[in-house]
Z-matrix of the N, CA and C atoms (Angstrom, degrees):
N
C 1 1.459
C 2 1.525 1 108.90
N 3 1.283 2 108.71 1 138.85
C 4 1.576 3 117.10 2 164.39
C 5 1.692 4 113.25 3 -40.68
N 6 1.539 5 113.20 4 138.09
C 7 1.538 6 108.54 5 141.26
C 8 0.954 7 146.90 6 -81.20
N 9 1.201 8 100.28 7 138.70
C 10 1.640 9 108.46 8 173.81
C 11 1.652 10 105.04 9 92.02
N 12 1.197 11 116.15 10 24.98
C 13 1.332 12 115.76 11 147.84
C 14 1.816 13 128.92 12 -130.56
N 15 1.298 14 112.84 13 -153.25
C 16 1.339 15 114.62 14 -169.65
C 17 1.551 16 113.73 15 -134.92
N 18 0.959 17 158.63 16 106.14
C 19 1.521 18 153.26 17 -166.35
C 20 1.461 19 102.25 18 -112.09
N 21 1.684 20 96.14 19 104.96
C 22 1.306 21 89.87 20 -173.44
C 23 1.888 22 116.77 21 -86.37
N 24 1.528 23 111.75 22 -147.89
C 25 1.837 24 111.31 23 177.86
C 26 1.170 25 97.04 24 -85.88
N 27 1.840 26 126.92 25 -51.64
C 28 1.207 27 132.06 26 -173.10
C 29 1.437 28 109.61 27 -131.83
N 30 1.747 29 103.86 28 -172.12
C 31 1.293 30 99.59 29 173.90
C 32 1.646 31 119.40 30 -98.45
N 33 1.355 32 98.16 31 6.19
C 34 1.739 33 102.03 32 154.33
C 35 1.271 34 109.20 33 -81.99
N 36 1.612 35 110.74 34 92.28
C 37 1.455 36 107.65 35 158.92
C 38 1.546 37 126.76 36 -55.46
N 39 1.102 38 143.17 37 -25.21
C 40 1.015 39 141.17 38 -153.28
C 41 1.681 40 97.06 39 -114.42
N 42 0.951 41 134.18 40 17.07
C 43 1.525 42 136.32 41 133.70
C 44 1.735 43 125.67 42 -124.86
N 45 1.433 44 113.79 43 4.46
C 46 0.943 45 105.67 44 -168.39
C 47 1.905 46 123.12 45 -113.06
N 48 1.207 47 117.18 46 121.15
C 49 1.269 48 111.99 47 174.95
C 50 1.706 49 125.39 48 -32.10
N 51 1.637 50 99.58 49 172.04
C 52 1.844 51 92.29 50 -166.22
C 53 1.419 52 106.37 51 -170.02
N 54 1.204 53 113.85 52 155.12
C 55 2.091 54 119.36 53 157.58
C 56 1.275 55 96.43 54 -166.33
N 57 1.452 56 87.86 55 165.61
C 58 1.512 57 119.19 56 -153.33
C 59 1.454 58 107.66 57 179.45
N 60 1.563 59 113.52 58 -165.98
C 61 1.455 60 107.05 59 -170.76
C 62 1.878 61 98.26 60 -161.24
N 63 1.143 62 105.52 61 173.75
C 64 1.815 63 106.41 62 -174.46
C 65 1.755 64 86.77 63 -140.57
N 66 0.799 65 106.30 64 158.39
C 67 1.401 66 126.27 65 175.45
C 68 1.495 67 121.95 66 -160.48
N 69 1.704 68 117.78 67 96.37
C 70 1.258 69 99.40 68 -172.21
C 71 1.927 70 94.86 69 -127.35
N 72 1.376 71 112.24 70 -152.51
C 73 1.597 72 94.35 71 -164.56
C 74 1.521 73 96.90 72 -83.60
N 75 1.389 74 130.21 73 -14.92
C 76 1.348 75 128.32 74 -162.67
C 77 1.551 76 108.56 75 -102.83
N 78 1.648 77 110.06 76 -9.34
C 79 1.574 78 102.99 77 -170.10
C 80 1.496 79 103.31 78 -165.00
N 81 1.659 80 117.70 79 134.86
C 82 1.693 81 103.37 80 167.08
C 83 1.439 82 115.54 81 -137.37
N 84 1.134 83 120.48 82 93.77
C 85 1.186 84 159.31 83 171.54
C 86 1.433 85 129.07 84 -20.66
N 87 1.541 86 167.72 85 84.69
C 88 1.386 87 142.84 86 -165.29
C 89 1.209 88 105.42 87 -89.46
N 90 0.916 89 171.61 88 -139.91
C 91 1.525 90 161.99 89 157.21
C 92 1.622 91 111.66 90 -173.99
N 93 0.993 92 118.38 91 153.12
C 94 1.291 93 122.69 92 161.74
C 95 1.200 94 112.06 93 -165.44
N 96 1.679 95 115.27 94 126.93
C 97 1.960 96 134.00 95 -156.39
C 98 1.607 97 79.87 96 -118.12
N 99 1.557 98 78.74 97 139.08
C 100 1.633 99 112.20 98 161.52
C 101 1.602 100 121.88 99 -143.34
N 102 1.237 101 107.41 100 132.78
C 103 1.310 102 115.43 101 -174.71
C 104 1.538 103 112.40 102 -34.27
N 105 1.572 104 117.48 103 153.99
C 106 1.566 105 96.51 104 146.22
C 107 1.885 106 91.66 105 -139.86
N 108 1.470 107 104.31 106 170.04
C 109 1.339 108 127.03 107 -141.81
C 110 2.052 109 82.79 108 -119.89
N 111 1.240 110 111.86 109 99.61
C 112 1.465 111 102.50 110 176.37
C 113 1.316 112 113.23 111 -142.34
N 114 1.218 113 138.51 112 140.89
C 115 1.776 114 128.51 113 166.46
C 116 1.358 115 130.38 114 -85.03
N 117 1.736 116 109.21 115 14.59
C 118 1.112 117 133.44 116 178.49
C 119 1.521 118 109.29 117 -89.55
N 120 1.390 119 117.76 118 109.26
C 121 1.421 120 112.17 119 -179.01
C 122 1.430 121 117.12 120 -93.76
N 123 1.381 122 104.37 121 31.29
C 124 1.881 123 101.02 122 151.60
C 125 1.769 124 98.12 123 -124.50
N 126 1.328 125 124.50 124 2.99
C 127 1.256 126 105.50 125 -173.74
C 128 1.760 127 108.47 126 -57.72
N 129 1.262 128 116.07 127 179.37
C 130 1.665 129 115.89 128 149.07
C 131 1.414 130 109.47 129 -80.46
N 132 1.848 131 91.15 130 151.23
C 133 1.775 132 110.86 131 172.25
C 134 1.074 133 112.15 132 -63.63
N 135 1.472 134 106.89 133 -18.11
C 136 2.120 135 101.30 134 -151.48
C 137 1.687 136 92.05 135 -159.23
N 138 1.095 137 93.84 136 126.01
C 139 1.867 138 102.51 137 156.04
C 140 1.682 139 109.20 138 -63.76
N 141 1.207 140 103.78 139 168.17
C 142 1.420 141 109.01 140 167.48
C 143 1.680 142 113.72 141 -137.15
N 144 1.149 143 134.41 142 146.88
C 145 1.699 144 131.17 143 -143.80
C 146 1.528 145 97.18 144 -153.22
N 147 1.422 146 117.70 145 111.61
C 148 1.337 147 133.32 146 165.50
C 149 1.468 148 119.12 147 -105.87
N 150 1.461 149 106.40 148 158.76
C 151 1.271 150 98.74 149 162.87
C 152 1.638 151 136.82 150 -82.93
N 153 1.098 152 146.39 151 136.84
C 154 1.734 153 145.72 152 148.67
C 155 0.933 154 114.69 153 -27.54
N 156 1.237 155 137.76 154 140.80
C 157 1.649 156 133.62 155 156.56
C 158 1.410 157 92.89 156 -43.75
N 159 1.605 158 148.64 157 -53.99
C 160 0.923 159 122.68 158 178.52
C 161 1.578 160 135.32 159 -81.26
N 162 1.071 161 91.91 160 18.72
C 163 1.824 162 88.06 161 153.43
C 164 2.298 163 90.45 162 115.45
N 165 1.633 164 105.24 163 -26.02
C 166 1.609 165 91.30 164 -154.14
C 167 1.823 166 99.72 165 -75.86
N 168 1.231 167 99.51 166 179.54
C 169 1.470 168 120.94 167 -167.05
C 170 1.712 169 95.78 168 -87.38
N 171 1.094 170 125.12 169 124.86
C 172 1.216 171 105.47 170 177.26
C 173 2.133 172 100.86 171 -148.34
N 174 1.315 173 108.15 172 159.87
C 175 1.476 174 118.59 173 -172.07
C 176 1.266 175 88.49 174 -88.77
N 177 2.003 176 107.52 175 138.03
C 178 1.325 177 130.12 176 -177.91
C 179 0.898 178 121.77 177 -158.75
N 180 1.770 179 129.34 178 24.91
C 181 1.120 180 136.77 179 171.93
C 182 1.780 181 120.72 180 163.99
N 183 0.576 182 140.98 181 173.63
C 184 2.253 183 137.51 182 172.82
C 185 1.877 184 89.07 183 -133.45
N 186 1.413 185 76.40 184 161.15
C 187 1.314 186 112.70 185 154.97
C 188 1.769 187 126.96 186 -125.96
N 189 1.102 188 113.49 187 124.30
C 190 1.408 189 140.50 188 -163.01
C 191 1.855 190 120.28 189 -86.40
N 192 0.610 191 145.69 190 105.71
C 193 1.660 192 140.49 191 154.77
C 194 1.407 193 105.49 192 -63.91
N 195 1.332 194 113.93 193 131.05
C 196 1.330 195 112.56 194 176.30
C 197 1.813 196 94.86 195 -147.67
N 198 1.264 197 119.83 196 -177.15
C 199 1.586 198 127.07 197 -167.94
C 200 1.422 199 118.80 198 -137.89
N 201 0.972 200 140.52 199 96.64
C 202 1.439 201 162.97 200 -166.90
C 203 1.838 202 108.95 201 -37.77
N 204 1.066 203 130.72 202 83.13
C 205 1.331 204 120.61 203 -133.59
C 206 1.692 205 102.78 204 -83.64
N 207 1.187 206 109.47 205 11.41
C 208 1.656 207 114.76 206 174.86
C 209 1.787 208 107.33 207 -102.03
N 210 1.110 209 107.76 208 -56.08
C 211 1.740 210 108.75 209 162.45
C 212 1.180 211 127.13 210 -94.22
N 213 1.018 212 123.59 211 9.73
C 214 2.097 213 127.95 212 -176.25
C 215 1.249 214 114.45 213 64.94
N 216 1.522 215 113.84 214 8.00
C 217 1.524 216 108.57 215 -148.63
C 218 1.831 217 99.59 216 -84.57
N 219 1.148 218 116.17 217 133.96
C 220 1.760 219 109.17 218 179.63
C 221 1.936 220 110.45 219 -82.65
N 222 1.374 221 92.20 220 154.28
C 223 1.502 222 93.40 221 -161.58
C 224 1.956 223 93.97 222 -159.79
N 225 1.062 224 128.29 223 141.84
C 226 1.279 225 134.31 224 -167.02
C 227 1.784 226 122.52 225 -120.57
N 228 1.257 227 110.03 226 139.28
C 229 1.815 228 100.25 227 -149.80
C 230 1.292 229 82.20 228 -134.60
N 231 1.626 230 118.63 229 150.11
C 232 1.534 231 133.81 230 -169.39
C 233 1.380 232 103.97 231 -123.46
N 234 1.058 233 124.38 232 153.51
C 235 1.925 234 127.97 233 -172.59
C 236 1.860 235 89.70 234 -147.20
N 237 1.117 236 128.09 235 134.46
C 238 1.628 237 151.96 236 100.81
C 239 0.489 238 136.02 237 -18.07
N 240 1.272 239 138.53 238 38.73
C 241 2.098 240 128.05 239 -173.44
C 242 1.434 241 94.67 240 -17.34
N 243 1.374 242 114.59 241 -115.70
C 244 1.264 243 135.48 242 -146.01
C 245 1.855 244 107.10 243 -43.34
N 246 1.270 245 129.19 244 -3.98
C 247 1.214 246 105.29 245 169.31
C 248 1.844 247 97.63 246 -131.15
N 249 1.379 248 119.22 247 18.26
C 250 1.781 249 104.05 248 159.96
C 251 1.304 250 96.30 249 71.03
N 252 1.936 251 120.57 250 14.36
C 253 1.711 252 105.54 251 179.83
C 254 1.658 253 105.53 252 -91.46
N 255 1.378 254 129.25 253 131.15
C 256 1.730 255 122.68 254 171.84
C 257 1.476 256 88.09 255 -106.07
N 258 1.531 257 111.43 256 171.19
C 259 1.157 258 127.89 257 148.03
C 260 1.739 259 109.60 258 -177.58
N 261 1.090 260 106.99 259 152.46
C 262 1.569 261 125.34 260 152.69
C 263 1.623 262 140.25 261 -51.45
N 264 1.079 263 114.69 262 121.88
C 265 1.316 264 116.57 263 -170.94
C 266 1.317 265 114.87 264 -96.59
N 267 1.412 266 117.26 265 116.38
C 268 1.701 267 121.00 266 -175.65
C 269 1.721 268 127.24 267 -134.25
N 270 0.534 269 111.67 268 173.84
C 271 1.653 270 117.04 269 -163.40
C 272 2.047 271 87.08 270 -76.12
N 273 1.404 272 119.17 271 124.20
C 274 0.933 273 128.74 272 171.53
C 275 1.160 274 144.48 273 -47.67
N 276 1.738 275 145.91 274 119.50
C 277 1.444 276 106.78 275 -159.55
C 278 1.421 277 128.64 276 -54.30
N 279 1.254 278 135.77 277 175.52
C 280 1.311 279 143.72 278 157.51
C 281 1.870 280 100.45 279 51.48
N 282 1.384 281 129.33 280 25.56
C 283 1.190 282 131.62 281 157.11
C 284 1.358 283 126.30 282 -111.11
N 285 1.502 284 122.18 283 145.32
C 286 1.425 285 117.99 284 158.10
C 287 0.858 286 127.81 285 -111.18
N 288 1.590 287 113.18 286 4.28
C 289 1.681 288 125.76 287 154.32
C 290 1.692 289 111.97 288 -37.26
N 291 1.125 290 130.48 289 92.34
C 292 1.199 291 110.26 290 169.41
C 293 1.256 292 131.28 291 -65.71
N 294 1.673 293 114.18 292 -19.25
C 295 1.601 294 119.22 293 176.76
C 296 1.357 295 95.78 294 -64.29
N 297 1.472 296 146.33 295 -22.78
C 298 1.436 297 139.26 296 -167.74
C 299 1.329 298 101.31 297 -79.61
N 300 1.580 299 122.72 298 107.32
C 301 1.949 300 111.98 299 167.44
C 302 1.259 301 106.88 300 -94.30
N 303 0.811 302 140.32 301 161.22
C 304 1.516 303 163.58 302 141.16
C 305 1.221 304 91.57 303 -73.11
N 306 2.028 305 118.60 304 141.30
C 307 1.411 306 121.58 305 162.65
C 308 2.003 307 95.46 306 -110.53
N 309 1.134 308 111.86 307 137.66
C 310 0.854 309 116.98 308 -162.77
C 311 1.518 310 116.40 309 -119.01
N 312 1.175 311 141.49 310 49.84
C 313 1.588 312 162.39 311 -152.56
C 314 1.595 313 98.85 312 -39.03
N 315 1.639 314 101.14 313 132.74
C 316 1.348 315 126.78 314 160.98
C 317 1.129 316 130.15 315 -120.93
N 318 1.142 317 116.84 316 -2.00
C 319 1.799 318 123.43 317 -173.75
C 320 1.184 319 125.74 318 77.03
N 321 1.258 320 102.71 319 154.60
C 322 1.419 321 123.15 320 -179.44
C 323 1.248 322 132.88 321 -20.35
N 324 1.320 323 137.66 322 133.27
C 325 1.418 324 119.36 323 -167.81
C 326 1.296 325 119.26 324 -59.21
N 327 1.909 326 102.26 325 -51.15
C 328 0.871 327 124.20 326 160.12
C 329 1.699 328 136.01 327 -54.12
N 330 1.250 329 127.25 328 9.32
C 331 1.184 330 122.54 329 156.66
C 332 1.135 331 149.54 330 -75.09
N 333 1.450 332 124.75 331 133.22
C 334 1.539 333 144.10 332 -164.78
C 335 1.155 334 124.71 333 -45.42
């Protein structure tokens, strides 16, 4: 599989399972997103699931739906705890798979 994206079950992202991987110079990642089911409309859509140095499955980040507040248009953004990585989720280059995202890095929340 490509880096630095997500291949989801379907092309309803926002119910549908997924993996993928990030690879940047400080960290490379296997991932695997799973929905979550909430009536909280700031929760996340999707957990996000890395591996341990020892091998277990463990939670390390969500993925979010959020809405573009100049066109309404909805669009979905991924966070890292432990390494401060965000990014955007977008239709991949040169695909029309839409279950295929591209994660598309913006930096740190915290940046200057």
């Amino acid at each position: 599989m490509t880096t630095n994206c997500i291949k989801f079950t379907s092309d309803d992202i926002e119910t549908a399972k997924g993996i993928g991987s990030i690879s940047t110079l400080t960290f490379d990642l296997d991932i695997t997103v799973e929905p979550v089911a909430s009536s909280n409309p700031m929760a996340p859509t999707h957990r996000v699931l890395g591996r341990s140095p020892r091998g277990k499955l463990v939670e390390c980040g969500g993925i979010w739906k959020k809405q573009n507040k100049e066109t309404g248009a909805d669009y979905y953004t991924l966070t890292i705890r432990d390494h401060g990585f965000n990014a955007n989720l977008g239709k991949a280059a040169n695909q029309d798979d839409l279950s295929l995202q591209a994660i598309i890095p913006w930096g740190p929340k915290d940046a200057a």
